[in-house]
C-alpha positions as CSV (number, residue, x, y, z in Angstrom):
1,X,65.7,108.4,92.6
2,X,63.7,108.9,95.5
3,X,62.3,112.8,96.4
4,X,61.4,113.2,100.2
5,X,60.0,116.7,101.2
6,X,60.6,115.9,104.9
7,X,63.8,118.2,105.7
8,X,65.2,115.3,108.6
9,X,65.1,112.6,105.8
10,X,67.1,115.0,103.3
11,X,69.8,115.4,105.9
12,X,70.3,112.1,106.8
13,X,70.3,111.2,102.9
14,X,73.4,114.0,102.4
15,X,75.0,113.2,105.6
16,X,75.1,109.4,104.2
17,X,76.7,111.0,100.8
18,X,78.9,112.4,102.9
19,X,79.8,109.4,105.1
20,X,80.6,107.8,101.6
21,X,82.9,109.9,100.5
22,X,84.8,110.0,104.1
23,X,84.8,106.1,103.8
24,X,86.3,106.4,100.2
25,X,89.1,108.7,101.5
26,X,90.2,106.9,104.7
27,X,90.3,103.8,102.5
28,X,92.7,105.2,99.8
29,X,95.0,106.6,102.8
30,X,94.8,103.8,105.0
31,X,95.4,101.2,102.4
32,X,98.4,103.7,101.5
33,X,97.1,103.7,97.8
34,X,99.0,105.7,95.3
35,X,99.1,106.1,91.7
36,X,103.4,104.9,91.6
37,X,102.9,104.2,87.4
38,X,101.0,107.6,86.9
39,X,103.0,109.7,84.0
40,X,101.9,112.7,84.6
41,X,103.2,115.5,81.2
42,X,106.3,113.4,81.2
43,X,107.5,113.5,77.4
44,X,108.5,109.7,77.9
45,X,105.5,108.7,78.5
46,X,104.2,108.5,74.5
47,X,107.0,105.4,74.2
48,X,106.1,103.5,77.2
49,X,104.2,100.5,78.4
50,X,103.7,100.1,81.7
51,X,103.0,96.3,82.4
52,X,100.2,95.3,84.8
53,X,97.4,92.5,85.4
54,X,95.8,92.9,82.0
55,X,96.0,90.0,79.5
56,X,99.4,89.4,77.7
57,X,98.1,90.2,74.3
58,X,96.8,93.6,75.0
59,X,100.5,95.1,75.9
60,X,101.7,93.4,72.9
61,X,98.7,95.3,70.6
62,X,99.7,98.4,72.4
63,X,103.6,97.9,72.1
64,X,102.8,97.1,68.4
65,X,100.9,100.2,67.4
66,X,103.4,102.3,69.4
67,X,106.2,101.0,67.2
68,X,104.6,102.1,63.9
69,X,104.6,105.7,65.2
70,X,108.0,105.3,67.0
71,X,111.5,103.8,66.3
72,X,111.3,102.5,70.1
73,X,109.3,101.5,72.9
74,X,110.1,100.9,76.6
75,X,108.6,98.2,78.1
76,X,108.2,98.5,82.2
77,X,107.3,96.6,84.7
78,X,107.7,96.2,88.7
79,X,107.5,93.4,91.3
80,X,105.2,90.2,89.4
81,X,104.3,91.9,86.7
82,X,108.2,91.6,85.6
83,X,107.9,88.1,84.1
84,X,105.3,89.3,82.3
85,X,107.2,92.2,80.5
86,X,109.9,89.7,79.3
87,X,107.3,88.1,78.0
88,X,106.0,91.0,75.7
89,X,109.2,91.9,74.7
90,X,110.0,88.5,73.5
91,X,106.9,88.1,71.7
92,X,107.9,91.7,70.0
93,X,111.4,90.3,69.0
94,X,110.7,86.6,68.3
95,X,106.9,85.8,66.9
96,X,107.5,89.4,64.3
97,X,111.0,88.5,63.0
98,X,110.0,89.7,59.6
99,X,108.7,92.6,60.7
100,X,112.2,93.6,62.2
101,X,112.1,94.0,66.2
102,X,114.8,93.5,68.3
103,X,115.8,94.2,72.1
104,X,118.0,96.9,72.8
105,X,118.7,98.0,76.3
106,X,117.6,96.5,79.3
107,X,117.6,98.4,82.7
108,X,116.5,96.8,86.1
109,X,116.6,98.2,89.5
110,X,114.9,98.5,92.3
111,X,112.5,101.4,94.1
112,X,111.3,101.5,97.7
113,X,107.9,101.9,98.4
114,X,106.1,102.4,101.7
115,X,103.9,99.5,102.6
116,X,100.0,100.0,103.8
117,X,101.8,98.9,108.0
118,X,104.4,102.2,107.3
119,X,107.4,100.1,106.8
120,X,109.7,100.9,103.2
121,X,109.8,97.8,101.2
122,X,112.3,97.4,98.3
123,X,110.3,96.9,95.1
124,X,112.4,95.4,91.8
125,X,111.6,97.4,88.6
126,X,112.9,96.8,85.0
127,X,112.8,98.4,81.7
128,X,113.0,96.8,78.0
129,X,114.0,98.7,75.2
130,X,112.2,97.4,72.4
131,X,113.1,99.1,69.0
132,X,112.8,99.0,65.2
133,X,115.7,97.4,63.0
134,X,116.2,100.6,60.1
């Protein structure tokens, strides 16, 4: 860290903190950025698995552990990352047999998003129940 005592070179230094933080902001609203997979205090949120660009392996880990707390866990996932939640769900149900997993309900659908140019795009989602055999 650098300490100047000149008073000019301190505001220029906090006027380019400033400018930062301006050119953080008018990125995250012109790139129309926003947290769609945030839970928030939703209760569902304990059993679920939101699928994104992480490696394979570490939503089946989490999926696992989840399951020896819970009877089920709901595996999402929206646009690409859908292949990839089939995927984790049949590695669940078919590479654990003895461990007794199977697939329960699956849900798919669709949500509409607005892009970063302002028009609404249709966005396919789907949902994988992935439970415990008693």
């Amino acid at each position: 860290m650098i300490i100047v005592s000149n008073s000019s070179t301190s505001r220029s230094l906090s006027t380019i903190d400033d400018s930062r933080t301006s050119v953080k902001e008018t990125f995250m609203k012109r790139s129309g950025y926003k947290n769609y997979m945030s839970t928030g205090n939703r209760p569902e949120a304990k059993d679920t698995v939101f699928i994104g660009k992480k490696p394979l392996m570490a939503y089946v880990t989490s999926a696992l552990i989840q399951l020896a707390n819970n009877q089920r866990v709901l595996v999402k996932a929206r646009g690409l990352s859908i292949g990839r939640a089939v995927d984790v769900a049949q590695i669940i149900a078919r590479r654990t047999e003895g461990s007794g997993y199977s697939i329960g309900e699956i849900k798919i659908g669709s949500e509409q998003l607005e892009s970063q140019d302002g028009r609404t795009r249709n966005v396919s989602t789907i949902e994988i129940e992935v439970k415990r055999n008693s």
